[in-house]
C-alpha positions as semicolon CSV with decimal commas, in nm:
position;residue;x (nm);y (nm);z (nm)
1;X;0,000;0,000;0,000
2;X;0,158;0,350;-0,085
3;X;0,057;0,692;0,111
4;X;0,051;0,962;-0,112
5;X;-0,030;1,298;0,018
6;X;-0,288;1,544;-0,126
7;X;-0,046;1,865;-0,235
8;X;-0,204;2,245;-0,346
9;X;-0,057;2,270;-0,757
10;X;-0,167;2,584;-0,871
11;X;-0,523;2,663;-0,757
12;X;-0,589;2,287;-0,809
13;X;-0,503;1,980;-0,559
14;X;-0,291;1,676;-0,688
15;X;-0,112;1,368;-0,596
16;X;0,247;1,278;-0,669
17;X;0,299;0,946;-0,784
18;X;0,655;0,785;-0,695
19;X;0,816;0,662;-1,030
20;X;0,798;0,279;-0,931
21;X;0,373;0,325;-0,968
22;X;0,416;0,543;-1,283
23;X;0,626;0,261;-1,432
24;X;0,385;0,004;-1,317
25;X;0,115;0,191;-1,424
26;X;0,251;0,229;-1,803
27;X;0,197;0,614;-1,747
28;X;0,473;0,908;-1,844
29;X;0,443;1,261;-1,846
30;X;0,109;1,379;-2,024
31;X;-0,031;1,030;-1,992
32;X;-0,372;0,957;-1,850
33;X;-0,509;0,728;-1,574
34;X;-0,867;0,645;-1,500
35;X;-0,987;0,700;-1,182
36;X;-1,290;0,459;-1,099
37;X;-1,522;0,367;-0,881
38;X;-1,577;0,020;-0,776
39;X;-1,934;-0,133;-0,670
40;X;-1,849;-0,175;-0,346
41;X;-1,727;0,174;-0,293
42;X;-1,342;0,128;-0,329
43;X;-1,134;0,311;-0,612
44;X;-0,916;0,171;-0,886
45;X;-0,616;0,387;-1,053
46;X;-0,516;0,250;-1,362
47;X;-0,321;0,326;-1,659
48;X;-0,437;0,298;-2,043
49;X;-0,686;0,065;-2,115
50;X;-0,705;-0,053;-2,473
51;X;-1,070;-0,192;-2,398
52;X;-1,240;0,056;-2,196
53;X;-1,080;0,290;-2,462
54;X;-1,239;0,132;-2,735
55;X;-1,613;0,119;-2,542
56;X;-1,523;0,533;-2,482
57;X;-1,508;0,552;-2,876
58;X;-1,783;0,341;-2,939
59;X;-2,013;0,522;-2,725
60;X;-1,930;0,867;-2,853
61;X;-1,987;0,714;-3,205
62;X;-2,331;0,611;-3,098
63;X;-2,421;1,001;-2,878
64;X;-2,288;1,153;-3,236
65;X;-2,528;0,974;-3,443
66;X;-2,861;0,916;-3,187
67;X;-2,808;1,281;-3,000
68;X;-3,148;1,402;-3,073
69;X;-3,312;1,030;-2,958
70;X;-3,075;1,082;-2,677
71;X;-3,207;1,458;-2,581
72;X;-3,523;1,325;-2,629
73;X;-3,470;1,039;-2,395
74;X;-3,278;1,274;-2,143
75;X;-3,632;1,488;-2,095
76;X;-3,833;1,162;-1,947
């Protein structure tokens, strides 16, 4: 388990991740991880994921081409 302290950068909080996790994470400079929640309340941090990129993608794909179904939908 790692303790990582909340720090003020800018007029924003952030973590700093030790360079062990950032090389276990498959994550440089500029990279992204995904912050999510788990269903029994717990967090996950993890670095790229080819799948959940693809379903990101796919769903925009789908809100592009259905967005007034969608807005429609949204009112109910």
């Amino acid at each position: 388990m790692l303790e990582l302290k909340v720090r003020k950068i800018g007029n924003s909080l952030g973590l700093v991740l030790p360079k062990e996790s950032l090389a276990r994470l498959k994550v440089k400079e500029g990279g992204v991880l995904y912050f999510t929640e788990a269903q029994d309340g717990s967090y996950r941090l993890t670095g790229y994921n080819e799948n959940f990129s693809r379903q990101v993608s796919e769903a925009e794909k789908i809100m592009r081409q259905d967005k007034d179904l969608l807005r429609e939908l949204s009112k109910r």
